[in-house]
N, C-alpha and C positions, 0 to 999 in steps of 0.2 A: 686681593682681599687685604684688607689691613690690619694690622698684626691684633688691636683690639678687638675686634670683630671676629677675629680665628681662634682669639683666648678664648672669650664668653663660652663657647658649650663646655670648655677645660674647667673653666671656675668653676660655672653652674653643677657640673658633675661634683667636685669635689669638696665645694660650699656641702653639696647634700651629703654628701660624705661624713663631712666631718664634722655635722650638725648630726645625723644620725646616729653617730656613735661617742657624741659629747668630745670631740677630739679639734673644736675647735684654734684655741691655743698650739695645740702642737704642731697644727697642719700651717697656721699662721704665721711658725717661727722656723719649718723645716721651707716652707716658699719663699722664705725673708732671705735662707740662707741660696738657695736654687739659684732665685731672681740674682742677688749678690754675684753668685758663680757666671750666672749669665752674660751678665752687663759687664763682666770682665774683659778690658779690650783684648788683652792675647788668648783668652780664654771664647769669646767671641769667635775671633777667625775659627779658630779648630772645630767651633759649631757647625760653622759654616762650610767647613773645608772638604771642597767634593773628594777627595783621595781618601778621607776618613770614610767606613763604613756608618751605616744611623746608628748600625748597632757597638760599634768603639765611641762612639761622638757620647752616647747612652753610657756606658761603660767608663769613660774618663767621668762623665758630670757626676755618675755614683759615686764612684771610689773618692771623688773630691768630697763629697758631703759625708763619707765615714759612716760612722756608726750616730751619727745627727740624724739619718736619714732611714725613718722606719721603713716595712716591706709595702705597705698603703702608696709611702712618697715614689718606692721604687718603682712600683706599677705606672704610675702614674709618669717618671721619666719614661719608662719603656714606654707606653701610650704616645708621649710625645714623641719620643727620638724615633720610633718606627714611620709617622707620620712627618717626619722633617720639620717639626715645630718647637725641638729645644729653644730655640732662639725668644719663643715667644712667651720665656718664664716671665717676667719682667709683667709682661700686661696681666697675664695669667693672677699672678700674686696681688696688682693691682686691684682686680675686679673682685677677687676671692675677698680681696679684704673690703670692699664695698661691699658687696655683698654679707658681709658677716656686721657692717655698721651698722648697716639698713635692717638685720634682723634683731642684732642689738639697740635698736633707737639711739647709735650716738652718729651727732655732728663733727664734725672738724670744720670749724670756725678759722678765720683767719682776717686779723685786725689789723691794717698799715695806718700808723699817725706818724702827724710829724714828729712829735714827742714819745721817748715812752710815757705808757699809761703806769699809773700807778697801781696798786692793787684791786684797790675799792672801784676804779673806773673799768678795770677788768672784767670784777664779778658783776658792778650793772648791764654790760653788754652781756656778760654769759650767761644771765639771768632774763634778760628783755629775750634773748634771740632762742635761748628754753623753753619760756613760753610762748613763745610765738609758735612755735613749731614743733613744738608736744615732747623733743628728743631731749635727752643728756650732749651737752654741748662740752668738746673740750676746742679751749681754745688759744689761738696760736698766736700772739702779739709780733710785731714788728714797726720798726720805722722809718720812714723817708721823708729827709729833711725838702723833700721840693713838694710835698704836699701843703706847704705854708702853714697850715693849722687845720683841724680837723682828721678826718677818718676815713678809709674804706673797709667795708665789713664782706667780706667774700665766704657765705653759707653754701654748701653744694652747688646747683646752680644760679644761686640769687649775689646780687650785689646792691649795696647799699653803699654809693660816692656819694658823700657828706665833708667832703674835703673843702677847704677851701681854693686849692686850684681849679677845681668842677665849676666852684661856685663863679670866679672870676672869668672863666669859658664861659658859662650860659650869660655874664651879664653881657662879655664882649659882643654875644652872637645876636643878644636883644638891641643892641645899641649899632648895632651894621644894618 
């Protein structure tokens, strides 16, 4: 089973969670710090480490998050570390926070030009890709000088290649 696939019922649970009791934010910035702890390489093996008990492996990742970490997040390591799934904060926090986009209508946008975009070129794409798709778009500029000129616009699962290297691909492949 793959580790995304083993998170989903953890988010799912705790998305309702933390939506039922308006604790969005908080559950959002105590999984930010989990996940953190997680993805910690020396902090990792000890996850993992069969000599540890679930229940020290549960016990270390608490005591690391302090007093950050309400009695809700603590249930919730126990839930996991009894289950052998500390490991899988990381996707866990991923999905939770999809989950929480999706019920808040915002996008995460993500623009690679060759250039940076200016401002104004910013907000016509954050405003085109708004409407299109009913949500609050934030969006996330970058650059790559081998794009020769133009853009890829990468919306959750949608992609719009408007680049000019696409464009010199599709002439090459019409001309073969």
């Amino acid at each position: 089973m793959s580790a995304i696939t083993a998170a989903r019922p953890y988010a799912r649970a705790v998305f309702g969670y933390a939506r039922e009791n308006d604790v969005l934010d908080a559950f959002s910035g105590m999984l930010g710090i989990a996940a953190a702890l997680a993805e910690n390489p020396r902090l990792r093996t000890l996850l993992t480490d069969p000599r540890l008990t679930r229940a020290r492996r549960t016990e270390m990742l608490a005591a690391l998050g302090g007093d950050r970490f309400d009695e809700p997040m603590r249930q919730l390591l126990h839930v996991l570390g009894e289950r052998d799934r500390l490991p899988i904060l990381p996707e866990v926090r991923e999905q939770f926070e999809q989950l929480r986009a999706d019920h808040e209508q915002r996008l995460t946008a993500e623009v690679v030009s060759a250039r940076k975009l200016d401002s104004a070129q910013q907000e016509r794409i954050r405003a085109a890709l708004a409407e299109r798709t009913g949500q609050t778009v934030e969006l996330v500029s970058k650059t790559d000088e081998q794009l020769l000129g133009g853009a890829v616009v990468r919306a959750g699962d949608r992609v719009l290649d408007a680049s000019l290297q696409r464009r010199l691909q599709q002439l090459a492949q019409s001309l073969a």
